[in-house]
Every structure is written in structure tokens, then in C-alpha cells.
MARGULUM-193786 format. One line per field, with one value per residue (C-alpha): x negated, y, z negated; residue number from 1; residue in three letters. Coordinates in steps of 0.5 Angstrom, whole numbers, plus 500, padded with zeros to 3 digits. Each point is the difference from the previous one (the first is absolute). Layout:
N
px X,...
py Y,...
pz Z,...
num NUM,...
residu ALA,...
END
This chain:
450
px 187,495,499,499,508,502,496,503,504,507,506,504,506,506,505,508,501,493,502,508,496,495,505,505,495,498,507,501,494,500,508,502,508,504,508,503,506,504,506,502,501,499,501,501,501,498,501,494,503,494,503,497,500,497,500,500,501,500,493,498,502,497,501,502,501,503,499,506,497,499,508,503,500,503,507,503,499,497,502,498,501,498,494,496,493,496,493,497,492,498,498,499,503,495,505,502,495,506,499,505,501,502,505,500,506,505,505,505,495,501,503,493,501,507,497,495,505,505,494,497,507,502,494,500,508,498,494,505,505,504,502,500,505,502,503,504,508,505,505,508,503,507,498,506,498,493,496,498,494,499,501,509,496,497,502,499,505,505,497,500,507,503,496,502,508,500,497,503,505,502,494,498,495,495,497,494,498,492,497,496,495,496,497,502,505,494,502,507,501,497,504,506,498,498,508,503,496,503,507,501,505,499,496,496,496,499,494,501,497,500,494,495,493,495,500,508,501,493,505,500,493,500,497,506,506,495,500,508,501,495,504,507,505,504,497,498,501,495,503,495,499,499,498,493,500,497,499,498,508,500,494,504,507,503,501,499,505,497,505,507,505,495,501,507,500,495,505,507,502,504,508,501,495,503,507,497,497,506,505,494,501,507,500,496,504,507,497,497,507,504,495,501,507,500,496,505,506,496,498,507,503,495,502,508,498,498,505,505,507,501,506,495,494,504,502,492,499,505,499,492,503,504,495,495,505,500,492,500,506,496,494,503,502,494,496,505,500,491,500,505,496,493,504,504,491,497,505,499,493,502,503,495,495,504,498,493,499,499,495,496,500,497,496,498,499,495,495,501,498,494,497,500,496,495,499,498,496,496,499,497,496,497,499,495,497,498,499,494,498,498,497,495,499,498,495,496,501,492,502,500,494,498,502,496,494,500,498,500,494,500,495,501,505,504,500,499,492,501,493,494,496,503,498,493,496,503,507,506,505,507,502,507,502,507,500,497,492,494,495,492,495,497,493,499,503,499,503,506,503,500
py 211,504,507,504,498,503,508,500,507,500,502,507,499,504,503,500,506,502,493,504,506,497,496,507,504,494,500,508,501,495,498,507,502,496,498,494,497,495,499,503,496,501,508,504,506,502,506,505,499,496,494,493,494,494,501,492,496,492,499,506,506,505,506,506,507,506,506,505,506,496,496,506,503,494,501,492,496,493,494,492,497,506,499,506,503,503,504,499,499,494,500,497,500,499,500,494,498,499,502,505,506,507,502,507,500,494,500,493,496,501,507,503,502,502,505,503,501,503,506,501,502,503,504,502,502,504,504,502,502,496,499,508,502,507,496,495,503,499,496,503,500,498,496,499,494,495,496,492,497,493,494,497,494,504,500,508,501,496,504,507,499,499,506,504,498,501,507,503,496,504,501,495,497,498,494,500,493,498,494,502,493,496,502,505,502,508,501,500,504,505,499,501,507,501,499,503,506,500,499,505,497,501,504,496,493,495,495,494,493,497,496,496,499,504,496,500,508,501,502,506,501,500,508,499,500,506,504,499,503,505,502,500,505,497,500,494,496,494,494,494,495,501,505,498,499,506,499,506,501,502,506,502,501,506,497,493,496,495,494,500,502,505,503,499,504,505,501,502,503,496,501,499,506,503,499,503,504,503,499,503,506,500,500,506,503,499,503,506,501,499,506,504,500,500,507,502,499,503,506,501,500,505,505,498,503,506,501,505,501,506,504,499,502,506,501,500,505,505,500,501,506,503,500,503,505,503,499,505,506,500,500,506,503,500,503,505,502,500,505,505,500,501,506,503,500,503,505,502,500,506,503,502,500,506,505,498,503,507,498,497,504,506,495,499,507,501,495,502,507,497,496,506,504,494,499,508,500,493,503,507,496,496,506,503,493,499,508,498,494,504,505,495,496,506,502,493,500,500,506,505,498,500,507,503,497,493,494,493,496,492,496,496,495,505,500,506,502,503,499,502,494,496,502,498,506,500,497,502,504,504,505,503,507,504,500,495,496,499,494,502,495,500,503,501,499,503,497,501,507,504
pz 545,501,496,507,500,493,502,507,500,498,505,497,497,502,495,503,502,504,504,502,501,504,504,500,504,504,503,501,503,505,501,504,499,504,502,497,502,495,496,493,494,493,500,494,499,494,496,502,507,502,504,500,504,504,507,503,507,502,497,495,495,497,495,500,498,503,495,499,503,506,501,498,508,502,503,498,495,500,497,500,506,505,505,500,502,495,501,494,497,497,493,494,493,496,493,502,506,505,508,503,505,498,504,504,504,502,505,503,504,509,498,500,507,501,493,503,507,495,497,507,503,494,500,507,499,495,504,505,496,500,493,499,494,504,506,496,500,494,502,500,494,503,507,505,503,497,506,496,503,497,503,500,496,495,493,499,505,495,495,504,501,494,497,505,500,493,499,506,504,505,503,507,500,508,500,504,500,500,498,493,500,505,507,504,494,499,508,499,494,503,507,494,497,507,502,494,502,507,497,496,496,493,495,497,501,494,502,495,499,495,495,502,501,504,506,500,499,505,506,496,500,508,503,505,495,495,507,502,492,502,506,497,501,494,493,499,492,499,496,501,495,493,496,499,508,504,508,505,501,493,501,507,497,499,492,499,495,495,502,506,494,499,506,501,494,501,508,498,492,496,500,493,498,506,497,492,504,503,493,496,505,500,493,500,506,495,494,504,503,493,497,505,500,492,501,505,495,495,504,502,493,498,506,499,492,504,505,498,503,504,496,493,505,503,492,498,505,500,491,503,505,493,496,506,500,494,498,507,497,494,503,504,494,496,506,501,492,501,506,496,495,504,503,494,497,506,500,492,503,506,495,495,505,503,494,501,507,499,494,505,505,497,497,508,501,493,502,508,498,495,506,506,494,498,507,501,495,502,507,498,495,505,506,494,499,508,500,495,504,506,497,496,507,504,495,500,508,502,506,495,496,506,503,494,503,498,505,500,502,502,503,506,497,498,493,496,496,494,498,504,498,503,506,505,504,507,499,504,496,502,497,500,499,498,508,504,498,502,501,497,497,494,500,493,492,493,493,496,500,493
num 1,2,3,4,5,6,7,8,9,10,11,12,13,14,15,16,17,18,19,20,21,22,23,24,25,26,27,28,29,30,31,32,33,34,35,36,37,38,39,40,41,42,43,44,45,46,47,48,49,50,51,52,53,54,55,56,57,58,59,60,61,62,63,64,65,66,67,68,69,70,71,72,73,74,75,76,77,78,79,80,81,82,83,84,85,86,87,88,89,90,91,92,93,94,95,96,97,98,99,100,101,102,103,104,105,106,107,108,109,110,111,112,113,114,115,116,117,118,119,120,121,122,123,124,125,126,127,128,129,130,131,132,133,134,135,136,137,138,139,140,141,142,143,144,145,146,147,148,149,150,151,152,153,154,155,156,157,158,159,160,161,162,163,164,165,166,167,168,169,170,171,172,173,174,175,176,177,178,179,180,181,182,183,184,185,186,187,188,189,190,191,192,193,194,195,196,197,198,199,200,201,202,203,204,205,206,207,208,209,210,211,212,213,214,215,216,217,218,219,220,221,222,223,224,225,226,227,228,229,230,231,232,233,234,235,236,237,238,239,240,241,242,243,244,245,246,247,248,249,250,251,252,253,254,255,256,257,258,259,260,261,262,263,264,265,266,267,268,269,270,271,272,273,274,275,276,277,278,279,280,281,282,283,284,285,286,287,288,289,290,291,292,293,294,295,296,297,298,299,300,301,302,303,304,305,306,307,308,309,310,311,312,313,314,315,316,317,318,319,320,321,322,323,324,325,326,327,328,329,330,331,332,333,334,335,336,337,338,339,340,341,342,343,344,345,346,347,348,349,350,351,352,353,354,355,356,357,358,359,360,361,362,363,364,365,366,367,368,369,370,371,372,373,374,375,376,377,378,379,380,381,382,383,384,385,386,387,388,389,390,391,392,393,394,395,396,397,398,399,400,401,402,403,404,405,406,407,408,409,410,411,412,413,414,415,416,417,418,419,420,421,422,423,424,425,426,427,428,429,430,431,432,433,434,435,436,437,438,439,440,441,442,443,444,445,446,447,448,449,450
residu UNK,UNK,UNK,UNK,UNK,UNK,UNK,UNK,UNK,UNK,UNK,UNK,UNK,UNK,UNK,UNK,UNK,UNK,UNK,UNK,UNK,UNK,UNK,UNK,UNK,UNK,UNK,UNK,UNK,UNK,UNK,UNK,UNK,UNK,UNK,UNK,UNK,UNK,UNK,UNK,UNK,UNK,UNK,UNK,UNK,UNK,UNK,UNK,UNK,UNK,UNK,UNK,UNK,UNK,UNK,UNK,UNK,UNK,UNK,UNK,UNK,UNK,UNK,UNK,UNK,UNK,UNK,UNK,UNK,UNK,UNK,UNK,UNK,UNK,UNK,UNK,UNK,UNK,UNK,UNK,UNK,UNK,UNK,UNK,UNK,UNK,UNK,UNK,UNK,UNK,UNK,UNK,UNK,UNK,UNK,UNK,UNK,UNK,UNK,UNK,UNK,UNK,UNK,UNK,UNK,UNK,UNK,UNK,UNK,UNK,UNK,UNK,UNK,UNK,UNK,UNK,UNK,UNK,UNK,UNK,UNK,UNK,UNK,UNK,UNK,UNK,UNK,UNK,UNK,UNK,UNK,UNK,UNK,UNK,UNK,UNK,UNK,UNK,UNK,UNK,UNK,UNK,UNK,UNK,UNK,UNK,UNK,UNK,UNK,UNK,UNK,UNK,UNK,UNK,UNK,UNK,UNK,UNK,UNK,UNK,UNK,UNK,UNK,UNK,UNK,UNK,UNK,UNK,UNK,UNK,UNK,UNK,UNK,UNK,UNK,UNK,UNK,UNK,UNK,UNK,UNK,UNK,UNK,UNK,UNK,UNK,UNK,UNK,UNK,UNK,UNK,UNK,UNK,UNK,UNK,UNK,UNK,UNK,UNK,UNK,UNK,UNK,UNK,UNK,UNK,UNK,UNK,UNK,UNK,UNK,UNK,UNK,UNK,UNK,UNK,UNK,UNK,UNK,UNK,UNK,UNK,UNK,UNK,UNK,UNK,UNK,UNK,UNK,UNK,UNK,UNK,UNK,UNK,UNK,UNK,UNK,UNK,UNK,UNK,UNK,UNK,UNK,UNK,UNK,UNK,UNK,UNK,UNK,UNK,UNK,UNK,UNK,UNK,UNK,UNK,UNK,UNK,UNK,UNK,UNK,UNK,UNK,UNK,UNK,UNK,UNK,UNK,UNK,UNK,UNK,UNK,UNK,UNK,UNK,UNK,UNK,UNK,UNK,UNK,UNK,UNK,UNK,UNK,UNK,UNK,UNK,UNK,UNK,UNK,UNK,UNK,UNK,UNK,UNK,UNK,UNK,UNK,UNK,UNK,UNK,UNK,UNK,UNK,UNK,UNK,UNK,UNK,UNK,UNK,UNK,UNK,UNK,UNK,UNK,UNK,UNK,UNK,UNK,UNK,UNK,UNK,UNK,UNK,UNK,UNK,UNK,UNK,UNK,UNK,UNK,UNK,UNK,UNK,UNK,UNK,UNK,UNK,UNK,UNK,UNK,UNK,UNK,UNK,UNK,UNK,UNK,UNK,UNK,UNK,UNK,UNK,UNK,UNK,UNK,UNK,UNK,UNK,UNK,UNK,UNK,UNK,UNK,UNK,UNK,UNK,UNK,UNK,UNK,UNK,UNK,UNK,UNK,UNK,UNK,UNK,UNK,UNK,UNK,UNK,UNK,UNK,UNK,UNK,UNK,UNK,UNK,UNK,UNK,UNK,UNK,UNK,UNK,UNK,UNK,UNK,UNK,UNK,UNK,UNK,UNK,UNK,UNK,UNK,UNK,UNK,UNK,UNK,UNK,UNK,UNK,UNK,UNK,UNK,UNK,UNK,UNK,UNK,UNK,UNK,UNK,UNK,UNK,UNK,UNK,UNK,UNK,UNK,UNK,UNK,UNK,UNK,UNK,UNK,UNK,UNK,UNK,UNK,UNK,UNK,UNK,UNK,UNK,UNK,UNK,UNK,UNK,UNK,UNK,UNK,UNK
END
């Protein structure tokens, strides 16, 4: 060999878990999620609630995973054997370096149409109002007569019946005969409700199948039999299938039992509780009665101890009326006895009042003679007082000052001018005389006067 050989360039050496990662993004970046469609086997159903299995056909397998978060929302169960399909991604496990798909949802193969028309009409009904809460009708508690919608066939209506006869026997019941599988079978369900309604035999309608798989119960899936529900007069109980099973009948019902026996049960009460019932009130309508009675008789004896026969109660009253009457003479006598005594007193009192008389009266007429003599003096003592108050007021009345020669003058305010500077040169003044005045104008003044 030559050496050129030994310098060429050596290719890069990959560790494992670069290879499963590589390869790991090469799949979810260029295999987009997708259907399947296989048979189960191997499943595991491990303690995580993670599920495990290889989905397989004639030619290939291949594994994988459904975690529990997403197998939880299933409604049924899935077993070895089920042919189903699965969206799921592909992937790789790079633990173990196994291909497998993680499954996002699972469903029975060839069931994805019939699914998706079950959530369209559903979801339609549901818009309209169909399945309002406020429109649905309670069922009567004791029915007269109870409408059974079911095929003759059916194992429901054995079932039915049998529930029926043993909790209430003496109610009929009304058969309206109605294929429940099969073409056809929606139509004349509906036309049975239909007839039930346009009879107006019974009180209550019962609408029954039981188990199967989807493509068994679809008649009830059909819009025609959710519409005729909708329209019936009479309310209308769901019993298809099992308890796992929902159809759109279940959603339009006026209450939806899980099971056939179920609704039977739900239709008419049950006689032995009824019959407990009624010992159980019976019982407490007895012990109700017997306290009742036990009271009475007590309060009879307590008014027979109260009860007194006539002669003892007239003997009672007549001793009451005795004494009575004797408390009233002593009273009578006690009172009598008071009034002489405030008599035999007022009387004493007369009579010393009787000397004293005379006394008082000259008394009477001391004092009188004393008033008339303090009277007189009073009055010429005030007559001498006002003789002295008029003299004093007509000695400073100022018409005798001025009749001896005095006058008054004022200026043109009328006030009186005592004091010559107060006055200016050319003022007006009046003067009052002892008879009549005169107006004059200053014409000149002097000082104090000595």
C-alpha cells in the first residue's frame, strides 16, 4: 500500500444515543401524524395507566403507547383481539431503540364515520335546544298505565316485564311493538312514539333495548326517533343498552336510565318499600292514636279528681254564703260603732265650742274698731302727704317763674339756651313769655353774668 492511503481522512464515529436521536427526529420531522388501522395484541395495562401494546395485520406489527391522560376519555375498554384505529405519531424509543407510535386517540376500525355523525347530530340537537335541562318532565311517581317501546323479540322486554311485575303488579302495561336493529328499525321507532302519543293510553313511555355494539344500538342515533321524543306529549324514559352506552335518544329523554331493569325501576316505585312504607306509617299512625288516648284518659282522670257532686258543692257554697254573712254583720256593726263615736266627738267638740262664742265675738268687734281708727288715720296722713306734693309742684311750675318776669328761650331746635356762647350773631331764637313769645335774632353777645 502506499502511504497516501494511510493519511486519508477518517470517517466520524457516532455514539448510540446520537444515532437514536438522529434517527428519532428524522421520523417526527418528516412522518406526519396519521390513522392506522390493526389488531391489538400484547396489551399491558401497567400501573402508571399507561397502556402498551403491539398493533399488528397478516404481514406486520409494530408498537405502541397510549399514555393515560389520553386513554382515560375513552368510554370503552379495549382488549387483545379488537381491531381499532389509532392517530398516533411515529417515533423512536431510544431506550431500547425500538420504533413505535404514540397514540393520541383510538377508536373501533370502520366506526369513524358513524362517530363523527353521532357528534355532528348531537352537536346539532344540542344547538337547537334539544337537550335543554328546562324542558325535560319529571316522570309520575304512581303511573296508571306505562307505554313499552321495544321490539316482541327483545330480551329487554322480558327483563322489563319481569322488573315491572315485581315491583308494582297491578299496573298494565302497553306494548307498542317497534324493531330496535336493522334498516328501517329509526322510522318505525319513531312512528311508534308517534302512535303512543296519538293514543293517550298511558302515562309514561319506556324506550328499551338492550346491549350491543354501536352499529346495534344506531337506530337510536337516527334524528327521526330524537325529533318524535322531542315532540312527545308523554314522558319519555331511555333505557338502550348498557351503562357505558350513550346514544342521542339518551340526551332527548325526559331522564335516561342506565340499563332496561334500570328504567323499569326508575318507572314504577317498588311495593315492598311501599308496603314498609305503609307498616312503618301504620305503626306510627297506632302510637300517634294509643298517646293520644293514653293523654285523654289521663286528663279525664285529673278532671273526675276535680269533679265535686252537687250537694257537697251546694254544702261548700252555702258554709262560703254563712261565712259571708257574718263577716258582713260584723262589718256592719264595726261600722255602726265607728259613726257613734265620730258623732259622740263632734258633739263634745260643739259643745266647748259653744262657750267660746261670746269671746270671739267681742273679739270680732275689738279688732273692727281698731281697723275703722287705722284706716282714718292712714287716710288724713296721705291727704296732708298729697296737699304738700302739690304745693312743692306749683312752686317749680316754670309759669310762675315766669309771671314774675322770667323767660324761656330756645333756639330754632327747640332746645332751651342757657349759655349766651353758645350762640352765633344772627341766629334765630324764640322767646317765651308768662303770655305768649316772640321770635328775635341775635344780633350781639356778652360773657358770664356776675
Amino acid at each position: 500500500m502506499s502511504d497516501g492511503l494511510f493519511l486519508a481522512e477518517k470517517p466520524r464515529v457516532l455514539r448510540v444515543a446520537e444515532l437514536a436521536r438522529s434517527i428519532k427526529e428524522l421520523l417526527e420531522s418528516n412522518v406526519p401524524m396519521l390513522w392506522v388501522r390493526g389488531e391489538i395484541s400484547n396489551f399491558v395495562r401497567a400501573a402508571s395507566g399507561h397502556w402498551y401494546f403491539s398493533l399488528k395485520d397478516e404481514q406486520a406489527q409494530v408498537r405502541c403507547v397510549m399514555f393515560r391522560h389520553k386513554n382515560q376519555i375513552l368510554l370503552q375498554g379495549i382488549g387483545n383481539g379488537a381491531q381499532v384505529e389509532v392517530q398516533a405519531v411515529a417515533t423512536l424509543y431510544e431506550a431500547r431503540g425500538d420504533f413505535q407510535l404514540t397514540v393520541e386517540q383510538l377508536r373501533p376500525a370502520g366506526l369513524g364515520v358513524l362517530y363523527e355523525q353521532f357528534a355532528q347530530l348531537k352537536q346539532k340537537l344540542e344547538d337547537e335546544g334539544v337537550f335543554a335541562v328546562e324542558r325535560k318532565r319529571a316522570l309520575p311517581a304512581f303511573p296508571k298505565r306505562i307505554g313499552l317501546i321495544t321490539s316482541p323479540q327483545a330480551a329487554a322486554l322480558r327483563d322489563v316485564l319481569t322488573t315491572l311485575k315485581m315491583r308494582l303488579p297491578g299496573v298494565p302495561v302497553i306494548l307498542y311493538p317497534a324493531p330496535v336493529q336493522g334498516a328501517g328499525s329509526a322510522e318505525k321507532i319513531a312512528q311508534a312514539i308517534c302512535t303512543a302519543n296519538q293514543r293517550a293510553e298511558c302515562e309514561v313511555l319506556i324506550l328499551c333495548r338492550g346491549g350491543g355494539s354501536i352499529e346495534d344500538l344506531w337506530a337510536f342515533n337516527e334524528e327521526v326517533v330524537a325529533r318524535a321524543i322531542f315532540a312527545s306529549d308523554i314522558p319519555v324514559i331511555s333505557g338502550v343498552g348498557h351503562e357505558t352506552d350513550f346514544t342521542i335518544a339518551d340526551f332527548v329523554a325526559d331522564e335516561r336510565a342506565p340499563t332496561p331493569t334500570a328504567a323499569a325501576q326508575r318507572v314504577v316505585p317498588d311495593r315492598h318499600a311501599l308496603l314498609q312504607g305503609l307498616r312503618d306509617t301504620a305503626q306510627h299512625l297506632q302510637r300517634a292514636q294509643r298517646n293520644r288516648l293514653q293523654n285523654a284518659m289521663q286528663a279525664v282522670d285529673y278532671l273526675q279528681r276535680r269533679l265535686v257532686h252537687p250537694a257537697q258543692q251546694l254544702q261548700r257554697q252555702s258554709q262560703q254564703l254563712a261565712q259571708l254573712q257574718q263577716r258582713l254583720q260584723r262589718n256592719v256593726a264595726h261600722r255602726l260603732q265607728q259613726q257613734q263615736w265620730r258623732c259622740q266627738a263632734v258633739v263634745q267638740r260643739l259643745r266647748g265650742a259653744g262657750s267660746d262664742f261670746v269671746r270671739l265675738q267681742q273679739s270680732h268687734v275689738h279688732w273692727a274698731e281698731r281697723l275703722a281708727k287705722t284706716v282714718s288715720t292712714l287716710q288724713m296722713q296721705r291727704a296732708v302727704r298729697v296737699e304738700n306734693a302739690a304745693h312743692q309742684l306749683k312752686l317749680l311750675d316754670p309759669r310762675q317763674v315766669l309771671s314774675r318776669g322770667y323767660s324761656l328761650v330756645q333756639d330754632e331746635k327747640g332746645h332751651l339756651v342757657s349759655d349766651a356762647t353758645q350762640l352765633a350773631n344772627g341766629q334765630a331764637l324764640r322767646i317765651t313769655f308768662a303770655k305768649g313769645w316772640a321770635q328775635t335774632e341775635v344780633k350781639a353777645r356778652g360773657g358770664q353774668v356776675e
